[in-house]
N, C-alpha and C positions, 0 to 999 in steps of 0.2 A: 127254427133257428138254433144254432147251434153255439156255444162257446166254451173257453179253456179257462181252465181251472188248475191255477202255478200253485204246490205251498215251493215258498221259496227254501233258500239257504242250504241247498244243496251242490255240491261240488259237481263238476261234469269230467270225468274220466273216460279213456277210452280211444275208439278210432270209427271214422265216417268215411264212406263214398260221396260227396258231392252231388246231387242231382245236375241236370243239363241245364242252360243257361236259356231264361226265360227271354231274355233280351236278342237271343241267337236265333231260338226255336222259332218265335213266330213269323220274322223276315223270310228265314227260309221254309218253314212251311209256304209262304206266300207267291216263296219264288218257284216252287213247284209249279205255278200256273204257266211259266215261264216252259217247262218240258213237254213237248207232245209225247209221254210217255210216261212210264213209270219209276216213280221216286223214292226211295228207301232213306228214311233218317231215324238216325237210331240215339238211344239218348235223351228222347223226349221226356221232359218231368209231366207226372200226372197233377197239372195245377190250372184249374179255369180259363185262365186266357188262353189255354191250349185248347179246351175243348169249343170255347168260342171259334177262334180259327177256323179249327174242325168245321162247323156248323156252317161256317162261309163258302169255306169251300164245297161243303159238300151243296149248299143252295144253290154254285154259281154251277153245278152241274159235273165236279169230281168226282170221282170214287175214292174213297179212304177209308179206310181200313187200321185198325190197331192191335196190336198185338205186343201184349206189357208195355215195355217203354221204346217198342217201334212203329212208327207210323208209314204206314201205304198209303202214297197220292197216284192216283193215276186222273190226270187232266187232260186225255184224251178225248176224254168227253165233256168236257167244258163244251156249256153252250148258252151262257150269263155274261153279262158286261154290267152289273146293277147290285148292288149291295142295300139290302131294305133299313129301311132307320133302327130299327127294334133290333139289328144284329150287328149294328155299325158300333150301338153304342152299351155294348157288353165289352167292351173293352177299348182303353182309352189310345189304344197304338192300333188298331183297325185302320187310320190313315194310311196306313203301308199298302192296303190293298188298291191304291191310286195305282201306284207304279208298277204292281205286277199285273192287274188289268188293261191299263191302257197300253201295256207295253206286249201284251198279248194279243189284245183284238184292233186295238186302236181306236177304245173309247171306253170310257168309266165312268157311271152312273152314281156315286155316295153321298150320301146324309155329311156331313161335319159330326167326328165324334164326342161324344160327352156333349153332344151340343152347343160346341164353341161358334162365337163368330167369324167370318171368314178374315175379318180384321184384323184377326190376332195375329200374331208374326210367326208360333208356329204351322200355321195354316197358309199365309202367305208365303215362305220360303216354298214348302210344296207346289202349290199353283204358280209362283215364278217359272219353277223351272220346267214345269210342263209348258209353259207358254214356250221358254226360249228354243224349247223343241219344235218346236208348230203345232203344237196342240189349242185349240180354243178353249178358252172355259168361262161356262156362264152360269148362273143360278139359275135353277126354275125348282120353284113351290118346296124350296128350303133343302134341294139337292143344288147339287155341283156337277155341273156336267163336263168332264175331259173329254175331246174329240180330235181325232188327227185321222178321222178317216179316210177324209180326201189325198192328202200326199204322206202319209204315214210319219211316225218320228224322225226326225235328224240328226245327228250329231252335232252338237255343241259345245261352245266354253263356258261354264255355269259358276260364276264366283260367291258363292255363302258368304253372304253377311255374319253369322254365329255358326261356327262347325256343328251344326244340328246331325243327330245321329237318326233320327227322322228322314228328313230331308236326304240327309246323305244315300240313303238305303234306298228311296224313292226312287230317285236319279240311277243309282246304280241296277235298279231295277228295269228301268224303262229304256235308258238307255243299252242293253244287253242286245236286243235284238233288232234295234234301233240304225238307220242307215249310216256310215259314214262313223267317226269319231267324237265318242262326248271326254273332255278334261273337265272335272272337278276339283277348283280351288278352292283350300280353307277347308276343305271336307273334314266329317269326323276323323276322329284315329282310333276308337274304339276299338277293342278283341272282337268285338259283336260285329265290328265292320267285316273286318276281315274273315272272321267264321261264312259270313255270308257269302262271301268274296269266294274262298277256299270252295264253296258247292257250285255255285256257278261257274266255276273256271274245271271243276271234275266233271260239268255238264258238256264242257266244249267249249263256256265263254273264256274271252281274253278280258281280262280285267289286271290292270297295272296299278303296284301302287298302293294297294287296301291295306289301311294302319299308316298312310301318310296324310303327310294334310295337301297332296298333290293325287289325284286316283286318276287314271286313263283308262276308260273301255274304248272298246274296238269291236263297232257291232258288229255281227252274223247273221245267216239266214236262219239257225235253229241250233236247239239243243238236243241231246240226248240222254238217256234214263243214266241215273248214276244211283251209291249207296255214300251214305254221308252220315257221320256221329258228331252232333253237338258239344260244342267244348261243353267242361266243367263252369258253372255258374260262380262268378265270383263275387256277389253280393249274397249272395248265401253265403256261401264259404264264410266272407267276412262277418255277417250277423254272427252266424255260431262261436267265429273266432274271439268277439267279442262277447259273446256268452262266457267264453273258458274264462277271458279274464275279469271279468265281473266276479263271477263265483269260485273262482281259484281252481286249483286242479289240472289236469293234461292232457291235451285231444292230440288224436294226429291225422291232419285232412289226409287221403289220401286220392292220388290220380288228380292233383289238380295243377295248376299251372302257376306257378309263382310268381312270372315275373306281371301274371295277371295281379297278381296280390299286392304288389310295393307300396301304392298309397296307400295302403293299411296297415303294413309289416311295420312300418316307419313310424304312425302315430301309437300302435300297440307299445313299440321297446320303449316309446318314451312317457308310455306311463309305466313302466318300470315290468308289462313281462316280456319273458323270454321266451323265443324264437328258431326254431331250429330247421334250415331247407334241403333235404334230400332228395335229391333226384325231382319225381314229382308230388312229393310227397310234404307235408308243412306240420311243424308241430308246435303247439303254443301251449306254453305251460303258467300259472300264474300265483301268486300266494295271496292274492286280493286284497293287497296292502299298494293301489292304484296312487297315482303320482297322478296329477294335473297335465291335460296335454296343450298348452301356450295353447296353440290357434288353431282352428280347423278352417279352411278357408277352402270352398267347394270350385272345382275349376271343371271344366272339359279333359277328358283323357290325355295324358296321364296325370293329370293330378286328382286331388282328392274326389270323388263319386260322389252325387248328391243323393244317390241312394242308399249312403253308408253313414247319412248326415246325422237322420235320426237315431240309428242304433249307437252311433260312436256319443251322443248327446245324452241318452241313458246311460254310458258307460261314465263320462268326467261328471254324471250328476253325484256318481258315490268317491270321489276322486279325492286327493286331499291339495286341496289349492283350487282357483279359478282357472277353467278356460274360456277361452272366447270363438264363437260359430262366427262364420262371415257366408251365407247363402249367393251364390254368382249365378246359380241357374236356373231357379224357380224363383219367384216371387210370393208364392204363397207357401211355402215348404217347412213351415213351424205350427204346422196344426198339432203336432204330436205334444207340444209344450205343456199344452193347459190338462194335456192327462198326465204326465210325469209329475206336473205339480202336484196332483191326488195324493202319487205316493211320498210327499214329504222331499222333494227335488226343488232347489231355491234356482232359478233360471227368469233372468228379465231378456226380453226381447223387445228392438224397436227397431223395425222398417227390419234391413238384411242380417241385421245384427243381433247376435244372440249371448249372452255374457252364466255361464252357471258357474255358482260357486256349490261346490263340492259337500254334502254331508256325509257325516257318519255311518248313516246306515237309511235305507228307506224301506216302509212299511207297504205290508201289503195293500190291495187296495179296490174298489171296483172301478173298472175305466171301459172304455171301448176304443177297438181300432178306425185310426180317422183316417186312414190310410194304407196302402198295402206295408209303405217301408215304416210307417210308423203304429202298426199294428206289431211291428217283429220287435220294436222298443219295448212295446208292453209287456212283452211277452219274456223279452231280456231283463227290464227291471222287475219283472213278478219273480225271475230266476234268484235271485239274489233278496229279496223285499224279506224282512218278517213278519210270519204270516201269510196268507191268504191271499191271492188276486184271481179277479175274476176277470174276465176279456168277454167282450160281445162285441157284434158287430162284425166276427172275426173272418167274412168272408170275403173280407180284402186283404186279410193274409193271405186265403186259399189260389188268390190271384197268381201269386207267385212262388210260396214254396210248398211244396210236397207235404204233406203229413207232416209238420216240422213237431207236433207232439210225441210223435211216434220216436222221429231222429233223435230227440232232446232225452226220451226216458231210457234210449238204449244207452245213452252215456252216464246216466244216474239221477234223472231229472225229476221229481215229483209233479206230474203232467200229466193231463187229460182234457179229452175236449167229450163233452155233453151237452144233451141236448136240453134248450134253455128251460123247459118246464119240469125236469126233474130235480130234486133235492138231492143234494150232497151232505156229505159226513165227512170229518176230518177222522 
């Protein structure tokens, strides 16, 4: 096992490339299943839910290929409809692979990921709407079985209860090649929707609408091979952006998408850094003398990310003044709390609500990541901490960004990841 090793109180200067957006990559990796043919996406970040993907695909009988950060699918040879439990649940958005399989063969064999109950409401919006398509779906021996063998999918009107961006990709999925007409209301409106959207429609599909909370497909009888580059990840982006302002100093994203960035731009200037947008280009400078940011209050796009919850919650722990977290889209999404308390971070939480009053300064500390987005918190408060932090567990960072030690010490970071049984020296 492996972990990193922050000393903090180092400034981060400099300029980045953005890796490709984790949230993007694996839908469309998925939807390659969708192409009788060959698929080029370029872009890919090299980070574990990618190589999980990978592995799925290549069980269900693709060919794929890698080469640096582009990936070859050829799903011509697809000849699976079944995903084994042991690779379902290597990753917690594996659900995705409902709707480009049954939307392929016209039946889908998977485990529940994470081994959730079918109860749960993320899992029911999914099987809703394969029902309203004419697909059956039943349990046997702890799988989910999708079938629409007999009269294949239909078009439908499918109204989301919560603009699930699951869900919505599902749908958009299944319905592609799907008879007739599906409308999608209350859909997500995610950049990640429509990234997805942007490949499929280079494929040959018609899809209307993606980034609205109204989407129309308009099935077809097939696709054809295209080449596709993942946008820029914007919960990266923003971890690091809130790295610069934690530790003072000046980065400049480059290549990335801004108006991806708003719910972040907006809570950054009002802790007092500054902000500068060029073309595609974003620069954030800071003097680490952080102002309080009133509320964060976590919404569905476009408002605040709840992937951004944790990071920004490290950031008003060194703040000067109280802010207050309101969580809308997870129910469990303050695991990161009781390690930021480690490093000397005064934060109460009760039921969504989350209230930290601001210190001086926080020390370094040993913690581990409880989470992917709250592993990049540790890893932001180690930046800043006095002292020493240690991070373990840290292979749900790996989940989602790139080598972030590597991006962090090119901008002046005192960073390293080793492996847990050697001894370190300051």
């Amino acid at each position: 096992m492996n972990k990193i090793i922050v000393n903090g109180g180092k400034k981060l200067n400099g300029e980045i490339t953005v890796q490709g957006a984790k949230n993007s990559v694996l839908p469309i990796l998925v939807a390659t299943l969708l192409v009788n043919g060959i698929s080029v996406i370029h872009n890919c970040p090299y980070i574990s839910d990618v190589n999980a993907t990978i592995k799925i695909l290549r069980y269900l009988g693709c060919k794929v290929t890698r080469e640096g950060h582009t990936v070859i699918v050829d799903s011509s040879t697809m000849c699976r409809n079944d995903v084994p439990d042991s690779l379902m649940r290597e990753m917690r958005s594996s659900i995705v692979f409902l709707g480009g399989i049954i939307g392929r063969t016209g039946k889908a064999v998977l485990s529940t990921p994470g081994g959730c109950e079918i109860g749960l409401r993320p899992i029911d919006l999914h099987l809703s709407a394969m029902e309203q398509f004419g697909a059956s779906v039943t349990t046997e021996n702890g799988f989910i079985i999708c079938s629409a063998e007999k009269n294949g999918l239909c078009g439908t009107r499918i109204v989301l209860s919560f603009p699930s961006v699951g869900a919505t990709e599902n749908i958009i999925l299944a319905s592609t090649l799907a008879k007739g007409t599906t409308v999608i209301s209350n859909a997500a409106r995610e950049p990640e929707i429509i990234d997805l959207a942007d490949f499929l429609n280079s494929c040959g599909a018609k899809i209307h609408g993606a980034g609205e909370s109204t989407i129309v497909i308009e099935g077809i009888a097939s696709l054809h091979s295209t080449e596709h580059t993942i946008i820029p990840d914007r919960i990266v982006a923003s971890t690091y952006m809130i790295g610069v302002a934690m530790t003072g100093g000046k980065v400049t994203f480059k290549d990335v998408i801004p108006s991806h960035l708003g719910p972040i731009i907006q809570p950054l200037r009002e802790s007092g850094c500054s902000i500068f947008v060029k073309g595609k280009n974003v620069t954030v400078s800071s003097q680490k003398q952080l102002k309080r940011i009133k509320m964060i209050r976590t919404m569905p796009h476009p408002g605040f990310p709840t992937d951004a919850q944790a990071q920004m919650m490290a950031l008003t722990s060194i703040a000067d003044g109280t802010s207050v977290f309101i969580e809308n889209i997870f129910e469990s999404r303050y695991k990161h709390i009781g390690e930021l308390l480690r490093f000397g971070a005064k934060i109460h939480a009760e039921g969504r609500m989350a209230v930290v009053e601001g210190v001086k300064a926080l020390n370094g500390a040993n913690v581990k990541a409880t989470d992917l987005r709250g592993g990049s918190a540790m890893f932001l408060a180690g930046l800043c901490a006095e002292g020493t932090t240690e991070i373990t567990e840290i292979h749900h960072i790996d989940r989602g960004y790139e080598e972030p030690e590597k991006v962090l010490e090119i901008l002046g970071a005192d960073i390293k990841r080793v492996k847990e049984y050697e001894k370190t020296t300051e």
